[in-house]
N, C-alpha and C positions, 0 to 999 in steps of 0.2 A: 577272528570273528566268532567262529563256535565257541570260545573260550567266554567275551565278553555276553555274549546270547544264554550263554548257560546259566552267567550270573543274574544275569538278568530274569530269567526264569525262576530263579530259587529265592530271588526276595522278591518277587510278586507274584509268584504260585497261591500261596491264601487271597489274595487280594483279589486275582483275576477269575477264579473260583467260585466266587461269593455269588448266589444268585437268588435276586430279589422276587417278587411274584411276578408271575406273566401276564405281558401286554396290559397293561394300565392303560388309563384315558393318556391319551395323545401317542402310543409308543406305536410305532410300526417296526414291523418283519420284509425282509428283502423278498420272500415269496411270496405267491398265489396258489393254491392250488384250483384247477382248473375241475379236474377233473379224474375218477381214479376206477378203475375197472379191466373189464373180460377189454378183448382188441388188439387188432395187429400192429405192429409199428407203421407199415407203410399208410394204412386206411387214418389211423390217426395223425400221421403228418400231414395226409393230403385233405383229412376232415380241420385238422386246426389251420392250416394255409387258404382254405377256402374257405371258412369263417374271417381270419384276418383281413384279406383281401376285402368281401364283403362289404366290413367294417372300414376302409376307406384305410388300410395300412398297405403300405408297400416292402413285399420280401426282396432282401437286399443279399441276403445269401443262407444257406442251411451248413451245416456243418453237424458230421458224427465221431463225435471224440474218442468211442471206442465202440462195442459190440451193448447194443442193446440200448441204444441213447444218439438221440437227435436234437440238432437244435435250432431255431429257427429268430433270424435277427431280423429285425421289420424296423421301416421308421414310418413317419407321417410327417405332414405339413405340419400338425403339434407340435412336433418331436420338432420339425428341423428351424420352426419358431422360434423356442423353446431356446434350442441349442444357439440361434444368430443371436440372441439377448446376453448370452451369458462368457464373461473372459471363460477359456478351456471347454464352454458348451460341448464341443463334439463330443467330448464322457457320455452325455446323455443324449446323443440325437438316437439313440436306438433303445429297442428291448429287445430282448431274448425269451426265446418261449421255449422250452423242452418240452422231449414227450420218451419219457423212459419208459423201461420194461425192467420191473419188478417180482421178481417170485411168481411169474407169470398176471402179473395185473400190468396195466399200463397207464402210467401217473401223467397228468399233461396239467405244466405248470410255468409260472412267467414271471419274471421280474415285477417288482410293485416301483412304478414312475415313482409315487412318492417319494420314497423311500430314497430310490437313486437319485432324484432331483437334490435331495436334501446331502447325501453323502457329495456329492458332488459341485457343491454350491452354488445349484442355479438359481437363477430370478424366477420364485415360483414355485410350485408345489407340483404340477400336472397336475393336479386332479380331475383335469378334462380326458387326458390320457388313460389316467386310471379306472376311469367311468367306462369311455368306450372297450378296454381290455377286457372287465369286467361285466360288461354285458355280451362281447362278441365270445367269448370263449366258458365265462362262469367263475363264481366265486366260491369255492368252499375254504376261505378261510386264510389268512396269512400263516408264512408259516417261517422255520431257520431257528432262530436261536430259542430257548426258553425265556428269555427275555427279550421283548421289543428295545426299540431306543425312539428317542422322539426325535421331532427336527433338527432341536438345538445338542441331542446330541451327537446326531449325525455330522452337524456342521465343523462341529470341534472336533470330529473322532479322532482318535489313535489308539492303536490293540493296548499300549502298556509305554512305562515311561522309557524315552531315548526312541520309542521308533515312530515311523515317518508318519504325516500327516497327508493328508489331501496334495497337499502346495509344497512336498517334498517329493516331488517327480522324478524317475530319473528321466537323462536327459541324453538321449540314446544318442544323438547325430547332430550335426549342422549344414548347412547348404547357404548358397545365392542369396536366394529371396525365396519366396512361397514355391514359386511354381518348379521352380529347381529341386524342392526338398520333396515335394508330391513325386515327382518322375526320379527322384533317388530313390522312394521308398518302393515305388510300382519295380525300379528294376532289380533290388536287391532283394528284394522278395521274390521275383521270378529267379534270380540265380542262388537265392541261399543253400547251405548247407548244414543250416543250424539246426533241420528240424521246423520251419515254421512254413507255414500255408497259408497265402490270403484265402479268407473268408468272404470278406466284403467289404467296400470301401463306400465311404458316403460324404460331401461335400454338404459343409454346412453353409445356407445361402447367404452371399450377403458379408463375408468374413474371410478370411483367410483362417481355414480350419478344417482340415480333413479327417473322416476317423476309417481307421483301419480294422476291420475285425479279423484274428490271425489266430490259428490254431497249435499247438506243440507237441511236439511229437517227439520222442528218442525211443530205442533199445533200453527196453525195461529189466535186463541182465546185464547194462552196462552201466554203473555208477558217473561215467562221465556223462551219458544222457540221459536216464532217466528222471533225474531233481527236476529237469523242464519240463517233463511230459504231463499231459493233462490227465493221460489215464493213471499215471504213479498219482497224482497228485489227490486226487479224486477220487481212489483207491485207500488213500491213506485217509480223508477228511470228510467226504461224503459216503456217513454209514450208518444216519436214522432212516430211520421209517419212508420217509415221506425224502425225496433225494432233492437237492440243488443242484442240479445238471447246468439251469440254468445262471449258473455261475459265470458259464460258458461261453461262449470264447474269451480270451485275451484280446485286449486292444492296442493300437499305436494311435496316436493324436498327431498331427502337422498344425502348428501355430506356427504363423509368419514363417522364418526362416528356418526352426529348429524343429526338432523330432522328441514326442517323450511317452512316457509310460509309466501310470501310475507304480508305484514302486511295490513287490506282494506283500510284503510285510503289510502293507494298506488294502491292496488289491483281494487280497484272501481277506484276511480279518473282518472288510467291512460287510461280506458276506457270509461270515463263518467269527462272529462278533464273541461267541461263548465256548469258541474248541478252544481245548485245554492248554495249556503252555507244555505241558510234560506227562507224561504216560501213553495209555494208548489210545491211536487218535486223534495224537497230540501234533501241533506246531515242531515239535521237538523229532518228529519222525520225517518233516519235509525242511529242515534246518538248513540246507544246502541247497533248497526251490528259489530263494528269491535272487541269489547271485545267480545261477544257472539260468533264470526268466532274464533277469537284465542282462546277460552275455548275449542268449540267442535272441531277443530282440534286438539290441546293438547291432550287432551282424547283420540282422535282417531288416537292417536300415541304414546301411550303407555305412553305418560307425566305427568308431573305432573302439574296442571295449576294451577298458583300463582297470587292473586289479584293483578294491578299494584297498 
């Protein structure tokens, strides 16, 4: 696999490289930034969860992926709307809002609805969602890659030619029927050993579709755990200015009877759309993350995980 990845990298390194002007009419960016200044971690999570709340969202879980960074996953009746219209909706019945600590400033920044409605291909734009984000917490500005994408690229995306799109999942588990494969995930997640943590779990109404928010975690001196860990991971890819914390968590989705999980070759990329293929910084330094994400999600859904 690292052998065929590598080729892959050296005849599309120019290609993937190339970057056009920023943010044009229609192009969005995966972040917001909220907000960016003096402040403590704790005042600012519990100033941005009581604006949320305010604003008619419901926090469904917080999670700190490592020292200095929190994050905070909210849905709403929009969101779970939203999500009952759409095949694999649960992708998007949530946002995520961080609030890091920077060089001593503290960044508080969230997901852009659009953005994920489009990567994910829902019926719809949110841009009701996007409004109320954007007035309960503040807008200075999208932000992620130097170049935006627009809807229609969102819907087609793939990092580069041969890897996964949207609707190549993997396909962690199988079960019963629906309710079988919920209370396989709930218990294999209570017993894993992979390194994963539920987060939050939210029932999309109306649907057989659960979404799981699940954290990663391994021994960052040990090469067989750290490829899954969030803070390796985010250590290697989150290193401009302005951070994507809220990249944050990982998800598992329950449709009908099976368990999946966007694949990271997609899962990263559509968030981090302009990191490099190779050098530093690069894709080429977490080469061993997306097998290592699919193993401890497998596991930690009661699966059985299969070398590819």
């Amino acid at each position: 696999m690292i052998r065929t990845l590598t080729l892959i990298a050296m005849a599309f390194v120019a290609l993937l490289t190339f970057q056009a002007p920023a943010h044009a009419a229609g192009e969005m960016k995966p972040f917001f930034l909220a907000s960016k200044g003096a402040g403590s971690m704790e005042a600012s999570v519990a100033d941005a969860t009581a604006k949320l709340q305010g604003a008619g969202f419901e926090v469904a879980g917080t999670y700190s992926p490592y020292k200095g960074a929190t994050v905070i996953i909210v849905t709403s009746d929009a969101l779970k709307a939203a999500a009952a219209k759409t095949e694999f909706g649960a992708y998007g019945v949530v946002q995520r809002i961080s609030v890091t600590e920077v060089n001593g400033e503290i960044q508080v920044s969230y997901t852009n609805p659009s953005y994920m409605a489009a990567a994910y291909r829902m019926d719809g734009n949110m841009a009701d969602v996007t409004a109320a984000l954007n007035t309960a917490l503040g807008n200075q500005g999208e932000f992620g890659p130097d170049k935006g994408l627009t809807d229609a690229d969102l819907r087609d995306y793939h990092y580069a030619f041969l890897m996964e799109y949207f609707d190549d999942p993997s396909k962690l588990a199988s079960y019963n029927d629906y309710a079988s494969a919920v209370a396989g995930v709930e218990a294999a997640l209570a017993n894993n050993t992979a390194g994963v943590t539920k987060v939050a779990r939210v029932d999309v109404p109306g649907k057989e579709e659960t979404y799981f928010a699940v954290g990663l975690s391994g021994d960052l001196n040990n090469n067989n755990e750290k490829f899954r860990a969030d803070e390796f991971i985010m250590g290697e890819i989150d290193f401009k200015e302005l951070r994507s914390t809220a990249h944050l968590p990982y998800e598992i989705v329950v449709s009908g009877d099976r368990v999946y999980a966007l694949y990271a070759r997609f899962r990263i990329a559509i968030n981090f759309p302009d990191l490099s293929m190779m050098g530093d910084n690069s894709f080429m330094n977490i080469m061993a993350s997306p097998e290592a994400i699919r193993k401890a999600l497998t596991l930690a859904s009661g699966g059985e995980f299969k070398e590819k």
